[in-house]
PDB file with one MODEL, atoms N, CA, C and O in Angstrom:
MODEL        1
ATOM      1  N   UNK A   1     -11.458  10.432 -34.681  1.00  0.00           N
ATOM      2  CA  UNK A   1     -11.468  10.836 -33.293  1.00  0.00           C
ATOM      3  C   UNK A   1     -10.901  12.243 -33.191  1.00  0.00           C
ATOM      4  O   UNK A   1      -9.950  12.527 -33.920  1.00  0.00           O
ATOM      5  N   UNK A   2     -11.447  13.250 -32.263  1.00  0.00           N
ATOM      6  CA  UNK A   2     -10.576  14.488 -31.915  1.00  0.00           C
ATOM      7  C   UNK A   2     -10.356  14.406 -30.994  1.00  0.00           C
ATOM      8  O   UNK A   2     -10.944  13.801 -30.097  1.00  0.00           O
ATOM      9  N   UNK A   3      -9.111  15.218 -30.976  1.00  0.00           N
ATOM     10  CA  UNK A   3      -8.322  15.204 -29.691  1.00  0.00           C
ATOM     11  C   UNK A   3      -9.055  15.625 -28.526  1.00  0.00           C
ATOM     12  O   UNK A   3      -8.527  15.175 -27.510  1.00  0.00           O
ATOM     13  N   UNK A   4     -10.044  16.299 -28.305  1.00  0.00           N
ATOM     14  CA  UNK A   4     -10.894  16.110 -27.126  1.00  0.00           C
ATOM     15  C   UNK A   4     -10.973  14.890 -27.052  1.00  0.00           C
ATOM     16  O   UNK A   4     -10.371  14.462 -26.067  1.00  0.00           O
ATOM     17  N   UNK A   5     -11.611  13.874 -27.862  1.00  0.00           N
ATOM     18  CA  UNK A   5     -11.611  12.673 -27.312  1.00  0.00           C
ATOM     19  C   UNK A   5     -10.797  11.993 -26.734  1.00  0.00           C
ATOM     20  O   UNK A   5     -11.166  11.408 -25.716  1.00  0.00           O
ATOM     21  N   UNK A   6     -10.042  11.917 -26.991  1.00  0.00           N
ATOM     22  CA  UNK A   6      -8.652  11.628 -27.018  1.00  0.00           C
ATOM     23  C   UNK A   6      -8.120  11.718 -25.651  1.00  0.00           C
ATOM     24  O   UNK A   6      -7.941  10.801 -24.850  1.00  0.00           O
ATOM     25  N   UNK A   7      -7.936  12.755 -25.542  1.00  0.00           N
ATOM     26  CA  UNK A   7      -7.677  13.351 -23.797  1.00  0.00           C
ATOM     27  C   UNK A   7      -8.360  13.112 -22.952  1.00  0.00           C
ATOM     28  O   UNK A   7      -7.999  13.331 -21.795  1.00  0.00           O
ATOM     29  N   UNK A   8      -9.642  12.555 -23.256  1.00  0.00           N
ATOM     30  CA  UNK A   8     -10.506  12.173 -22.182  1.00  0.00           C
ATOM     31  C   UNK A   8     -10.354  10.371 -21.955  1.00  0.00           C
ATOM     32  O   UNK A   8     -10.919   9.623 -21.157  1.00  0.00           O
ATOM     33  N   UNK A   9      -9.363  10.109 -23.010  1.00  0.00           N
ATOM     34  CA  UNK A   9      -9.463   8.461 -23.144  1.00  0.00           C
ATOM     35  C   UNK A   9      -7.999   8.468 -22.535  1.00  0.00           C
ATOM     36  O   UNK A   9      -7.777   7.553 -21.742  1.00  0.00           O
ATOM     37  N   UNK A  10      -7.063   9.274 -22.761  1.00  0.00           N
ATOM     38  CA  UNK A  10      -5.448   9.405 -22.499  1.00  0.00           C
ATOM     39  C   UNK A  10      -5.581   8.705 -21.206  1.00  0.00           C
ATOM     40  O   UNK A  10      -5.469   7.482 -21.299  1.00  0.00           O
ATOM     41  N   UNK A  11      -5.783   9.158 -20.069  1.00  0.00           N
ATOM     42  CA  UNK A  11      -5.235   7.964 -18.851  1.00  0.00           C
ATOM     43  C   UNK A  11      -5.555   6.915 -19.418  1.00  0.00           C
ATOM     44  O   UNK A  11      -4.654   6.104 -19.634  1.00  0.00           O
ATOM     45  N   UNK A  12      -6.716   6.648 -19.771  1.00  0.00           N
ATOM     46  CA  UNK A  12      -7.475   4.703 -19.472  1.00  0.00           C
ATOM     47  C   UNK A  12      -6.483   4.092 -20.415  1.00  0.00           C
ATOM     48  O   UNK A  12      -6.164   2.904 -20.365  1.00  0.00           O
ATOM     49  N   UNK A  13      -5.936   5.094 -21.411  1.00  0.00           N
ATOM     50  CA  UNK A  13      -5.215   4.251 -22.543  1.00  0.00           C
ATOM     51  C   UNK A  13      -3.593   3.704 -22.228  1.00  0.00           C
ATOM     52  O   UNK A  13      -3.000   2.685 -22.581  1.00  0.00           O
ATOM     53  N   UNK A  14      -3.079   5.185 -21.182  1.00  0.00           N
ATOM     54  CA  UNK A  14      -1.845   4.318 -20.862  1.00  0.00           C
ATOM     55  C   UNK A  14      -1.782   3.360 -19.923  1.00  0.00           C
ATOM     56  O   UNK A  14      -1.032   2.408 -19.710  1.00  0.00           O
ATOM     57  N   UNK A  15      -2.823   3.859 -19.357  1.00  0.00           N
ATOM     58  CA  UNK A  15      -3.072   2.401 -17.957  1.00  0.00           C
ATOM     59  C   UNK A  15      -3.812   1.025 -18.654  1.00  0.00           C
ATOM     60  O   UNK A  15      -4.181   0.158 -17.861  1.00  0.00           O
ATOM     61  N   UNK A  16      -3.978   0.860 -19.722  1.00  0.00           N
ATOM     62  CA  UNK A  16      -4.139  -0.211 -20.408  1.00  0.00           C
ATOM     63  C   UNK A  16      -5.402  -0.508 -19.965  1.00  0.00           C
ATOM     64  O   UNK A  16      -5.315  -1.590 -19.385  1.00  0.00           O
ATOM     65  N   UNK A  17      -6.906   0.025 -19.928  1.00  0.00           N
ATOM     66  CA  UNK A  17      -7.831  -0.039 -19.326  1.00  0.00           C
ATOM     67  C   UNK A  17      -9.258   0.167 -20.606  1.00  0.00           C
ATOM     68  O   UNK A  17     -10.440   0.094 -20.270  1.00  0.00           O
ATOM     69  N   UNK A  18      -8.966   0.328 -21.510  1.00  0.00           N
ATOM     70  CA  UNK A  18      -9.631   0.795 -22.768  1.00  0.00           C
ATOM     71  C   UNK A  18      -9.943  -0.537 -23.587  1.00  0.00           C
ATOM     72  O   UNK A  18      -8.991  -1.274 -23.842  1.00  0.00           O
ATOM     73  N   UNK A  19     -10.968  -0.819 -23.930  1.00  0.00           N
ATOM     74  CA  UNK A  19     -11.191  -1.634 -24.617  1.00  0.00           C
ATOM     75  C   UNK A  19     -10.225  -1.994 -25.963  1.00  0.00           C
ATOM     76  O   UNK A  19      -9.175  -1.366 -26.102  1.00  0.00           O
ATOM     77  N   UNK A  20     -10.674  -3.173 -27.087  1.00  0.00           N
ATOM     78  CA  UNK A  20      -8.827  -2.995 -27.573  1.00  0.00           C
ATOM     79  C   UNK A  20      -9.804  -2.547 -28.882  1.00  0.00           C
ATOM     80  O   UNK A  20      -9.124  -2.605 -29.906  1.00  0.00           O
ATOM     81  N   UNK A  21     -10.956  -2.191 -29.111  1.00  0.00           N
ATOM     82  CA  UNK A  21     -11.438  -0.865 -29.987  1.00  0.00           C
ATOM     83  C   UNK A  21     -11.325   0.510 -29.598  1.00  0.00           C
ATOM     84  O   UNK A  21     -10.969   1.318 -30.455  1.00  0.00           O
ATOM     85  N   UNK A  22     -11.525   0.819 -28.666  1.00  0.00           N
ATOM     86  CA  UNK A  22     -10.864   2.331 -28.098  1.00  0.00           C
ATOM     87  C   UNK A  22      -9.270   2.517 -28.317  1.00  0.00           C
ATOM     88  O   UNK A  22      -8.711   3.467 -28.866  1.00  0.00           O
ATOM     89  N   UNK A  23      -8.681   1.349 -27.739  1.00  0.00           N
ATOM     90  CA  UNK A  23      -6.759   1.516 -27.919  1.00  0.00           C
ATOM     91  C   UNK A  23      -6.995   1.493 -29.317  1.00  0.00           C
ATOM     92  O   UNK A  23      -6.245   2.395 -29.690  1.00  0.00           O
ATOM     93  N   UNK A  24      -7.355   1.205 -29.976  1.00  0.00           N
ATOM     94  CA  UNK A  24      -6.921   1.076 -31.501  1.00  0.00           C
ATOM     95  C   UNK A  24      -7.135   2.583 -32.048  1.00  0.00           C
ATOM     96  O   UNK A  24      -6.256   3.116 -32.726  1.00  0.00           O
ATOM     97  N   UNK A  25      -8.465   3.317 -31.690  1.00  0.00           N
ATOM     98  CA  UNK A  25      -8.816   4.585 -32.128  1.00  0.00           C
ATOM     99  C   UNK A  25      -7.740   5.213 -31.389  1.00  0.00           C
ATOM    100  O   UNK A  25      -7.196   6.182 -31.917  1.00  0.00           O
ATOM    101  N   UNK A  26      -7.329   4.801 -30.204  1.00  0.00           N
ATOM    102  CA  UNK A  26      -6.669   6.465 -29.492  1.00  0.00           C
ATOM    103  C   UNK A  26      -5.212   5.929 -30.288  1.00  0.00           C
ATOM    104  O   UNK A  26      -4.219   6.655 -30.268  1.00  0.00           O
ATOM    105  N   UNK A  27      -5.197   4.695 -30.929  1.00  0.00           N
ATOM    106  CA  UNK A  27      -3.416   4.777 -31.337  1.00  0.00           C
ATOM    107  C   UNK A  27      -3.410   5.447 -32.575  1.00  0.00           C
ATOM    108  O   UNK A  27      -2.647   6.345 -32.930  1.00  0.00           O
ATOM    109  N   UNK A  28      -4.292   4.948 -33.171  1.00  0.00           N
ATOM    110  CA  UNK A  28      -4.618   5.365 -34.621  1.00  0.00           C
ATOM    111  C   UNK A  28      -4.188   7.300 -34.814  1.00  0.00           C
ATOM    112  O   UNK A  28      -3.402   7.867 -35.573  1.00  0.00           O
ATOM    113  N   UNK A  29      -5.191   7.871 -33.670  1.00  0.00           N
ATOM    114  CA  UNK A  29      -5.164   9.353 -33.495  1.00  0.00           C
ATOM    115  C   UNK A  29      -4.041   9.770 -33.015  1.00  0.00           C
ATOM    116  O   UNK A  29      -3.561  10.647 -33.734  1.00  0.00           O
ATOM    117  N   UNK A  30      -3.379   9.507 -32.056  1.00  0.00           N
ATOM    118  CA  UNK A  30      -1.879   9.593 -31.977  1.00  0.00           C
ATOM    119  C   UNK A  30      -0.930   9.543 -32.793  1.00  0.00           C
ATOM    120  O   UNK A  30       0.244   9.895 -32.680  1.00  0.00           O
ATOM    121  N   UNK A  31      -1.465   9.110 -33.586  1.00  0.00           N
ATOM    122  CA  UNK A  31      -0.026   8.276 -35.138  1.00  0.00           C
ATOM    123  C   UNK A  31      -0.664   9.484 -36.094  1.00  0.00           C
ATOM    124  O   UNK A  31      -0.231   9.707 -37.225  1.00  0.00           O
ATOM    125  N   UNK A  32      -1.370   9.968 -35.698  1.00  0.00           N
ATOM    126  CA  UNK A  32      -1.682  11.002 -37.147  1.00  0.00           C
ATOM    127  C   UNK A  32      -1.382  13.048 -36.140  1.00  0.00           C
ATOM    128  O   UNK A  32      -1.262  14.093 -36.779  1.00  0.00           O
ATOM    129  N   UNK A  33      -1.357  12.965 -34.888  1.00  0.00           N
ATOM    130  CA  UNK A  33      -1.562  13.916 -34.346  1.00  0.00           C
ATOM    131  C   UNK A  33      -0.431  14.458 -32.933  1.00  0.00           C
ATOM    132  O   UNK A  33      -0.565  14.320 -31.717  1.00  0.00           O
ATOM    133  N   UNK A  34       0.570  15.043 -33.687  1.00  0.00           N
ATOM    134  CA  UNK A  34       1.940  15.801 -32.885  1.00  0.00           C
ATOM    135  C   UNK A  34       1.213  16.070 -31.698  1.00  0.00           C
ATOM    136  O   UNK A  34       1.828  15.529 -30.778  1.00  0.00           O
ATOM    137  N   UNK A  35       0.465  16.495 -31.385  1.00  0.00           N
ATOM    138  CA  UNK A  35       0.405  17.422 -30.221  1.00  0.00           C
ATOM    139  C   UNK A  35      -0.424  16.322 -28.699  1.00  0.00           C
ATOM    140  O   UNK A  35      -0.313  16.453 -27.480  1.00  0.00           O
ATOM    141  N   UNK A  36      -1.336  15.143 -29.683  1.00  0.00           N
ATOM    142  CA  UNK A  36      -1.558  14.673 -28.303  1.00  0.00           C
ATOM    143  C   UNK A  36      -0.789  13.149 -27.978  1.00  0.00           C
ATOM    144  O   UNK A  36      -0.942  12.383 -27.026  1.00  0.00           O
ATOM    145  N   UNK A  37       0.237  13.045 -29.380  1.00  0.00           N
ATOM    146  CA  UNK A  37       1.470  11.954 -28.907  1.00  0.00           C
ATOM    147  C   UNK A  37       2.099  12.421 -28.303  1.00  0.00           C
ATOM    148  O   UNK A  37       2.560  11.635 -27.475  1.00  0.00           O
ATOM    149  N   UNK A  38       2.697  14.062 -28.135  1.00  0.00           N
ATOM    150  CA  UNK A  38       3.497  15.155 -26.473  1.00  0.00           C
ATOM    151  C   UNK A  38       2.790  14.983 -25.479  1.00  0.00           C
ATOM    152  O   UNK A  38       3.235  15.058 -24.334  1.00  0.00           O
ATOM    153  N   UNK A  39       1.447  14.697 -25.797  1.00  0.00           N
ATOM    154  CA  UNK A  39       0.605  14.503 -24.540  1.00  0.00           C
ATOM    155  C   UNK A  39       0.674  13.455 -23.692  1.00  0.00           C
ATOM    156  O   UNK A  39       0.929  13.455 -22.488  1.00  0.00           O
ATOM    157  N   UNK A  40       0.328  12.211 -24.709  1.00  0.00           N
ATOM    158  CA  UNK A  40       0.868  10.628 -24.295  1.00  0.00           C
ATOM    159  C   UNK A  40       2.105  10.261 -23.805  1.00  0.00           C
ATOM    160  O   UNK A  40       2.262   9.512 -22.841  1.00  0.00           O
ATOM    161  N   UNK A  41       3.322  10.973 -24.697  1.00  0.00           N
ATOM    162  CA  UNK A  41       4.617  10.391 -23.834  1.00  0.00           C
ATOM    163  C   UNK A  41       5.018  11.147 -22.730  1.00  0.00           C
ATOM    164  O   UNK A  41       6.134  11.187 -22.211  1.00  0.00           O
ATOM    165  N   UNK A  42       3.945  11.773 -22.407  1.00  0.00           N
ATOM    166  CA  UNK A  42       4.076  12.982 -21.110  1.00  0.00           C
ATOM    167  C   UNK A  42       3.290  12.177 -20.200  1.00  0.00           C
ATOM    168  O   UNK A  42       3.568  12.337 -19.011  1.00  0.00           O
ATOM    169  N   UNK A  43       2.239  11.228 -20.515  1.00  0.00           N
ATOM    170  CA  UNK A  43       1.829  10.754 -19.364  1.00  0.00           C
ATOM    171  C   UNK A  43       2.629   9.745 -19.210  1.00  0.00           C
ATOM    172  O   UNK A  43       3.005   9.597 -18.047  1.00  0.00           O
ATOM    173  N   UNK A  44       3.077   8.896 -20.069  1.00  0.00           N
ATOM    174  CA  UNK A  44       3.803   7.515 -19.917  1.00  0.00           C
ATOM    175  C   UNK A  44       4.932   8.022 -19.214  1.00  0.00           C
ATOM    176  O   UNK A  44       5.009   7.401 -18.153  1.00  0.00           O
ATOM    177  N   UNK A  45       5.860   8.880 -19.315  1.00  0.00           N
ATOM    178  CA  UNK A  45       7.170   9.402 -18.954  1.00  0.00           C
ATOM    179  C   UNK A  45       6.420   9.659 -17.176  1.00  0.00           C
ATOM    180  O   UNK A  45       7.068   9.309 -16.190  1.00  0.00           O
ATOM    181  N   UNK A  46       5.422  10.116 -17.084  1.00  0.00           N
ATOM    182  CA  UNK A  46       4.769  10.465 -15.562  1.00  0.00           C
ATOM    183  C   UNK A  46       4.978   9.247 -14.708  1.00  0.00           C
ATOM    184  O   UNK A  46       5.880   8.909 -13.941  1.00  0.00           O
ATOM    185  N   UNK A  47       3.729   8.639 -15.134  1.00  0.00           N
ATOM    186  CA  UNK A  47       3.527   7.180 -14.850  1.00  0.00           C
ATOM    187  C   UNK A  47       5.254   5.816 -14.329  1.00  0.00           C
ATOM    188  O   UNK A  47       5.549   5.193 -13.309  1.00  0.00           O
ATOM    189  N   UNK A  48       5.723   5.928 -15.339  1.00  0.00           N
ATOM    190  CA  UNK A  48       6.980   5.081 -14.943  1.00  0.00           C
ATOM    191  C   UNK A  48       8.065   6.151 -13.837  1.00  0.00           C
ATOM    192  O   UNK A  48       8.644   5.404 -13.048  1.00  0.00           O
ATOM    193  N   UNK A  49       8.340   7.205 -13.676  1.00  0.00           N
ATOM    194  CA  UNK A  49       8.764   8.289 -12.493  1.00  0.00           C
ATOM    195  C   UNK A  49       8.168   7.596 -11.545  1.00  0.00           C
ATOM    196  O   UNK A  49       8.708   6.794 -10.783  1.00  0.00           O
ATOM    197  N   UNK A  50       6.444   8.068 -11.610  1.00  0.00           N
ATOM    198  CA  UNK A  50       6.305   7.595 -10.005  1.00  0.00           C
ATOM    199  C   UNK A  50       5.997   5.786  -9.928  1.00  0.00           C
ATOM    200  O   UNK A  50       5.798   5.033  -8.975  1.00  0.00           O
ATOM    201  N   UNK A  51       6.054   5.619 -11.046  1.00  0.00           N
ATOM    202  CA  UNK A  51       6.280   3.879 -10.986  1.00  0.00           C
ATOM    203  C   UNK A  51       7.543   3.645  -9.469  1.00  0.00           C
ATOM    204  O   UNK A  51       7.449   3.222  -8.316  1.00  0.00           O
ATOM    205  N   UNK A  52       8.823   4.295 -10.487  1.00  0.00           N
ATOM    206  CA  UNK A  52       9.852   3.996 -10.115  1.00  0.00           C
ATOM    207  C   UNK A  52      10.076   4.830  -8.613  1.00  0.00           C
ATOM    208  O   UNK A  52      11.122   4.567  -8.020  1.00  0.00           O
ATOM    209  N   UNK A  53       9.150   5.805  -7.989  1.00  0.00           N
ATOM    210  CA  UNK A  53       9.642   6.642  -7.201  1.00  0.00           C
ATOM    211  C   UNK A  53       8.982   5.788  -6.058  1.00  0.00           C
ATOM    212  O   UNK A  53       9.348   5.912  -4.889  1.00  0.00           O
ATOM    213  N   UNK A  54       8.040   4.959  -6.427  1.00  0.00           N
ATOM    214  CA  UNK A  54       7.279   4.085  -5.503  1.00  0.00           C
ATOM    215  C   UNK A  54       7.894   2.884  -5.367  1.00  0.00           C
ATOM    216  O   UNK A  54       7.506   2.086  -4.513  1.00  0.00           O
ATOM    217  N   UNK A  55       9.004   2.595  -6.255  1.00  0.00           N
ATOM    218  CA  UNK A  55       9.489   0.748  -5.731  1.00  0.00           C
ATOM    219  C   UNK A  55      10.331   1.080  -4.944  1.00  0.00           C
ATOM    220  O   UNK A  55      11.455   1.389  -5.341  1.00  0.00           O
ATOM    221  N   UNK A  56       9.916   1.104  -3.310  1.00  0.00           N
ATOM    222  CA  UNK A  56      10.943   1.408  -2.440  1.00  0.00           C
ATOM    223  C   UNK A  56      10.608   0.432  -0.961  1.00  0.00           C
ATOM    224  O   UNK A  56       9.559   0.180  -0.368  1.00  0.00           O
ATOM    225  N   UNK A  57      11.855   0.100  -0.754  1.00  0.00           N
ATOM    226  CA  UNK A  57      11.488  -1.142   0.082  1.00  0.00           C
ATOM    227  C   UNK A  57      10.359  -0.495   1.592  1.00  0.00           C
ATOM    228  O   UNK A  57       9.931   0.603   1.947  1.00  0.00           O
ATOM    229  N   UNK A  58      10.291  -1.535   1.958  1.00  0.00           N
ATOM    230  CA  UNK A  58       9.563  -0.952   3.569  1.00  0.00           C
ATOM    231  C   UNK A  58      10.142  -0.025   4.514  1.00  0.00           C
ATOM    232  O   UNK A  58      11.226   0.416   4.132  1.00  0.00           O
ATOM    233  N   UNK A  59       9.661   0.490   5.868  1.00  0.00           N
ATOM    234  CA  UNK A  59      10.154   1.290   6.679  1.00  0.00           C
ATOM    235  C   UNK A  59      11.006   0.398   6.780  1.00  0.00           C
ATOM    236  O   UNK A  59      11.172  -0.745   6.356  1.00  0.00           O
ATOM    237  N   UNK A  60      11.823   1.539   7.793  1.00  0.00           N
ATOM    238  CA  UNK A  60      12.956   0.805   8.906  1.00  0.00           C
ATOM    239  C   UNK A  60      12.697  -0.091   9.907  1.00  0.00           C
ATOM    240  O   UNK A  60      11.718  -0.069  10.653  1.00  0.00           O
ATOM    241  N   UNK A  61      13.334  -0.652   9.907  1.00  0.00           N
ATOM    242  CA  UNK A  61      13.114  -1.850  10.848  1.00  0.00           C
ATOM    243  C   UNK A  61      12.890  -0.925  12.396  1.00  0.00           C
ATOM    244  O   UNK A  61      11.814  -1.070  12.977  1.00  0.00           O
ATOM    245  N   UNK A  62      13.771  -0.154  12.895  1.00  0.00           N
ATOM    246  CA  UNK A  62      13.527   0.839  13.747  1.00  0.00           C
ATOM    247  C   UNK A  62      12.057   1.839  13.681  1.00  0.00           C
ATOM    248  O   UNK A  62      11.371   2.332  14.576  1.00  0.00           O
ATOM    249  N   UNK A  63      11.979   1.860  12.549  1.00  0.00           N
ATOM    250  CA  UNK A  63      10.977   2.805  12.573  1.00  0.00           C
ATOM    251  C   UNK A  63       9.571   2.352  13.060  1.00  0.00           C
ATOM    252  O   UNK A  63       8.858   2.932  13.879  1.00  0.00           O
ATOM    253  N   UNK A  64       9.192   0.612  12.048  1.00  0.00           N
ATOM    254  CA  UNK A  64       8.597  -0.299  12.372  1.00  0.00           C
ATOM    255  C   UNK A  64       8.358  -0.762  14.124  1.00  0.00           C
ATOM    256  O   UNK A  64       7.294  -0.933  14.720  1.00  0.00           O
ATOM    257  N   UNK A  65       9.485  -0.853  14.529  1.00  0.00           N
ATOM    258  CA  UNK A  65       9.097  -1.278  16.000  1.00  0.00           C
ATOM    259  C   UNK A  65       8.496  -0.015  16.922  1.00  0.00           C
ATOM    260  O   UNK A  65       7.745  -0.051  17.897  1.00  0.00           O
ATOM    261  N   UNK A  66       9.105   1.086  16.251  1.00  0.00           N
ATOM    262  CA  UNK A  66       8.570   2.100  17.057  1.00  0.00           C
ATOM    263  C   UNK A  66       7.345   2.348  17.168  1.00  0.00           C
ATOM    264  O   UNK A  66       6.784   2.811  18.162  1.00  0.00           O
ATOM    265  N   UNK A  67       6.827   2.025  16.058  1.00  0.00           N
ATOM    266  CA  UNK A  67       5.796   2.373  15.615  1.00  0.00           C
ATOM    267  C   UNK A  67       5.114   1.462  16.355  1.00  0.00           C
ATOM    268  O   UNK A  67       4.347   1.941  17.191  1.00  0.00           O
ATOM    269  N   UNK A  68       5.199  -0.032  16.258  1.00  0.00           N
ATOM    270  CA  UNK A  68       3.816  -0.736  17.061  1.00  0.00           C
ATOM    271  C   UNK A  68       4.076  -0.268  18.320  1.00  0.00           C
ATOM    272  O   UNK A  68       3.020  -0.168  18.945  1.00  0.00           O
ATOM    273  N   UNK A  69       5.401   0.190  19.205  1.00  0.00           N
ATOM    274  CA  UNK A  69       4.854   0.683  20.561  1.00  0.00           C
ATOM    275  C   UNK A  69       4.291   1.400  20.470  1.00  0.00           C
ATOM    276  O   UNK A  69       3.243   1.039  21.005  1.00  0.00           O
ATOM    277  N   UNK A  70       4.116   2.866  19.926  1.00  0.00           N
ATOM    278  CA  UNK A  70       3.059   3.685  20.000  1.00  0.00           C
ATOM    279  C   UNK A  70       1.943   3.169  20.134  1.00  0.00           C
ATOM    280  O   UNK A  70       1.317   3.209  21.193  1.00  0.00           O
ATOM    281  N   UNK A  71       1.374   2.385  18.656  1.00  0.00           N
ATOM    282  CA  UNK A  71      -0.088   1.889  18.605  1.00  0.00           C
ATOM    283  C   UNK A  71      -0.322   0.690  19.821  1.00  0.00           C
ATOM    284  O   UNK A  71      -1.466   0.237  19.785  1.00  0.00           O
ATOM    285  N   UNK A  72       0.314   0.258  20.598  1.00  0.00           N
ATOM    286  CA  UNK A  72       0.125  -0.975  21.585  1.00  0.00           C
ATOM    287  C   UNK A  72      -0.820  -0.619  22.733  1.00  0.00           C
ATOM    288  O   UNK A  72      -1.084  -1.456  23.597  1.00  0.00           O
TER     289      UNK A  72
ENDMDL
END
């Protein structure tokens, strides 16, 4: 595989979306290639940020009521 390929497979692969013959090629190419495993733990390191920047509870309870008066 070259790393063009590679980069074009990089999302589907950390989002676990790749067949498990594709994950095998893009791990395989990673384990042999510095520059697009910086690439990979750059998306994974992305991915869990806004994982984590998104587990945030609901509006305010205030904010919530305000809100359906407007829309009422």
């Amino acid at each position: 595989m070259r790393c063009q390929e590679c980069a074009d497979k990089l999302d589907r692969f950390v989002d676990r979306e790749l067949t498990n013959t594709e994950a095998l090629e893009v791990q395989l190419h990673l384990e042999g290639c510095p520059d697009c495993m910086e690439h990979y733990e750059f998306q994974e390191h992305l991915k869990r940020v806004v994982k984590h920047s998104c587990d945030c509870e609901g509006a305010p309870v205030a904010f919530r009521e305000k809100l359906r008066q407007i829309l009422s």
